[in-house]
N, C-alpha and C positions, 0 to 999 in steps of 0.2 A: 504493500500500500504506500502511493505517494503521498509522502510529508511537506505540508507548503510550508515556505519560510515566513512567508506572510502570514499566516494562522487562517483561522476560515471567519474570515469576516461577514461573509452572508450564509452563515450556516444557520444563524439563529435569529429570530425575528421578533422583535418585543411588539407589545399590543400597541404601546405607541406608534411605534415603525407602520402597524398595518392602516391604524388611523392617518397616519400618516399619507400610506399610500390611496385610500380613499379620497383625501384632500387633494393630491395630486392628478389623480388617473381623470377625476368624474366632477373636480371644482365645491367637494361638498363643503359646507357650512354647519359650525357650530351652535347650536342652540342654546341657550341661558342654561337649560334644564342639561342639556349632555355636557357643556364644560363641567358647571360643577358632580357630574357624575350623578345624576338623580333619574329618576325616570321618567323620559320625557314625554311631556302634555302634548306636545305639538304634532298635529296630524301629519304635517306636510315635512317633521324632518327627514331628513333622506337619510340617517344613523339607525331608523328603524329597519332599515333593511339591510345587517350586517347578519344576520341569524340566517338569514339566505346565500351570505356571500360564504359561506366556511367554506365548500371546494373550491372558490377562488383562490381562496386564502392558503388551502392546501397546495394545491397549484403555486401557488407565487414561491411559495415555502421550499416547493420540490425542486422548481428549476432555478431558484436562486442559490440552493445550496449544491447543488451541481456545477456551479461555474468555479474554472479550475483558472486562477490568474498562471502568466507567463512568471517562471520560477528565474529564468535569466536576467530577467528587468529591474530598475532600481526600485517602482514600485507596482501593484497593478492595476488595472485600469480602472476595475473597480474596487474601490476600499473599504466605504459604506456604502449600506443601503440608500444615503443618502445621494451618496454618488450616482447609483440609478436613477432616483428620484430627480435629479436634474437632468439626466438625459430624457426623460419621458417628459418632463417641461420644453425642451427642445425640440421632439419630433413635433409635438402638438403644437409649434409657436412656428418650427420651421419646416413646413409640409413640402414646400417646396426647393429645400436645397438639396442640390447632390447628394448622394453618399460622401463620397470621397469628401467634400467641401464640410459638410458633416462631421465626420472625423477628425479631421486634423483640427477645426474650431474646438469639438469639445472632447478632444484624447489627447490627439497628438502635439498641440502646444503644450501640454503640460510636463515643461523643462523641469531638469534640476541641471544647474549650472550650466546651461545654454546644451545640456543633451536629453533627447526625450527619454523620457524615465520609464516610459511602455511601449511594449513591443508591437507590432505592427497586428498580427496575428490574435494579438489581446485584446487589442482594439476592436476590430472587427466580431470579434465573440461578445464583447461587450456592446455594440451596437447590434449583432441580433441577439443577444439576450433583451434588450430593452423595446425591440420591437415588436418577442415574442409574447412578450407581459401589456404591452399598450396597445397592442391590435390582436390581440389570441391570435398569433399565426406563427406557425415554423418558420423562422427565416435563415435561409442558408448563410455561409459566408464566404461559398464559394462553388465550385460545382460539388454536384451530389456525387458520391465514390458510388464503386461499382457494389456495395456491399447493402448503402442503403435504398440503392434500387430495387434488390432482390429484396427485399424485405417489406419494398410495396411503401416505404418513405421516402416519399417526392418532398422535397424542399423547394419552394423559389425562389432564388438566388438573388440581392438586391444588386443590382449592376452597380459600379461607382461612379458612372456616369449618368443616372438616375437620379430624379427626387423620390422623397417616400409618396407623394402623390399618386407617381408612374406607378411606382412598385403594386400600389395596391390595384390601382385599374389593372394590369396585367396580372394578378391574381385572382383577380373577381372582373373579368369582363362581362359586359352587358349584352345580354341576347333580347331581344323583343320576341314577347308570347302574346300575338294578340288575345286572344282567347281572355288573359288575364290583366289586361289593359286598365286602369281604375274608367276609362271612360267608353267602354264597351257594353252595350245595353244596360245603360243606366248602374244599377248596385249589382248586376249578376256576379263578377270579380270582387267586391267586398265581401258578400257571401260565402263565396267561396272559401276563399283564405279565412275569414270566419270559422267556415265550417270543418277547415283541416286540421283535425287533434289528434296528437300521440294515441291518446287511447284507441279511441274506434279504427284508428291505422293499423294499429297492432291487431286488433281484433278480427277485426273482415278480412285484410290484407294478410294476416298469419307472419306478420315480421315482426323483428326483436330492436327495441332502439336501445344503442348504447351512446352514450357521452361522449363527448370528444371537447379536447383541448386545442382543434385546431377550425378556427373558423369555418377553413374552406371546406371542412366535412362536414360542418351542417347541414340535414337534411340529405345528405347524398345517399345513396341506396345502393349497397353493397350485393350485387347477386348471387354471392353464396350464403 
């Protein structure tokens, strides 16, 4: 087992940290009654829906304590949690800057004595670790090896000549269904999507839904 020199600074996650990241990810706000920790009157906080986010929260747990910084570097790219926490203020403020442009703004200047203190390769893990967590999507950080192929895990790869804008159009491109058009005989397509629930899918249809962590398998339909 590798031993980092750096210790495992996102191994462990305090409840602050994960407030934390609710404040970051989604812009929430504190309520009189959730600062001082009571329980909150107010209809409309959005902290009443953390008892919903716990597989998020496992989720962020999992793959943050997965990331292995570069062992050769003066430091790693990511330190704290918090240091995440400003990259995911960045995608969402800078949708459209390059990768590459990306990067070196908020990694790769981070000198010590006029030489970068992280590795090239950390970097890049650290920007898709941050994009895995603010858009639920695998993102590569370079081509997919021949190993994760066979295993049926497709990644897509954010070009460095890409914005995160790109990136996601070309992960989620738009197809036109007329059928389900909002302005196709009146509310027939409201209904619709209304009327499409896990349950009765599983039921008539005789299929099993599992979870997923990665956006673009929502809803996909697996034929075995």
């Amino acid at each position: 087992m590798a031993v980092s020199i750096f210790g495992d600074f996102l191994s462990n996650v305090t409840q602050f940290q994960l407030d934390s990241l609710c404040q970051t990810l989604w812009d929430w706000k504190t309520c009189n009654d959730c600062s001082l920790r009571k329980q909150c009157a107010d209809g409309e906080c959005p902290w009443k829906r953390t008892q919903r986010l716990r597989c998020f929260f496992d989720f962020y747990k999992t793959v943050t304590a997965s990331y292995v910084p570069d062992l050769n570097a003066d430091q790693p790219a990511l330190r704290t949690h918090e240091d995440l926490f400003a990259l995911f203020r960045a995608l969402k403020a800078q949708p459209d800057e390059k990768r590459a442009d990306f990067t070196k703004a908020h990694l790769a200047n981070r000198n010590v004595n006029s030489v970068p203190s992280t590795g090239f390769e950390d970097q890049e893990r650290a920007v898709a670790l941050a994009v895995r967590v603010r858009v639920m999507m695998n993102c590569s950080v370079g081509h997919n090896s021949a190993d994760m192929l066979e295993l049926g895990i497709m990644r897509i790869p954010w070009q460095q000549e890409a914005t995160l804008k790109e990136y996601l159009v070309s992960a989620f491109p738009a197809t036109d269904c007329p059928a389900l058009n909002e302005n196709t005989d009146g509310n027939t397509a409201r209904n619709i999507k209304i009327g499409v629930k896990a349950s009765p899918v599983q039921k008539r249809a005789g299929l099993e839904c599992r979870g997923t962590n990665d956006l673009r398998n929502h809803i996909r339909v697996d034929p075995d």
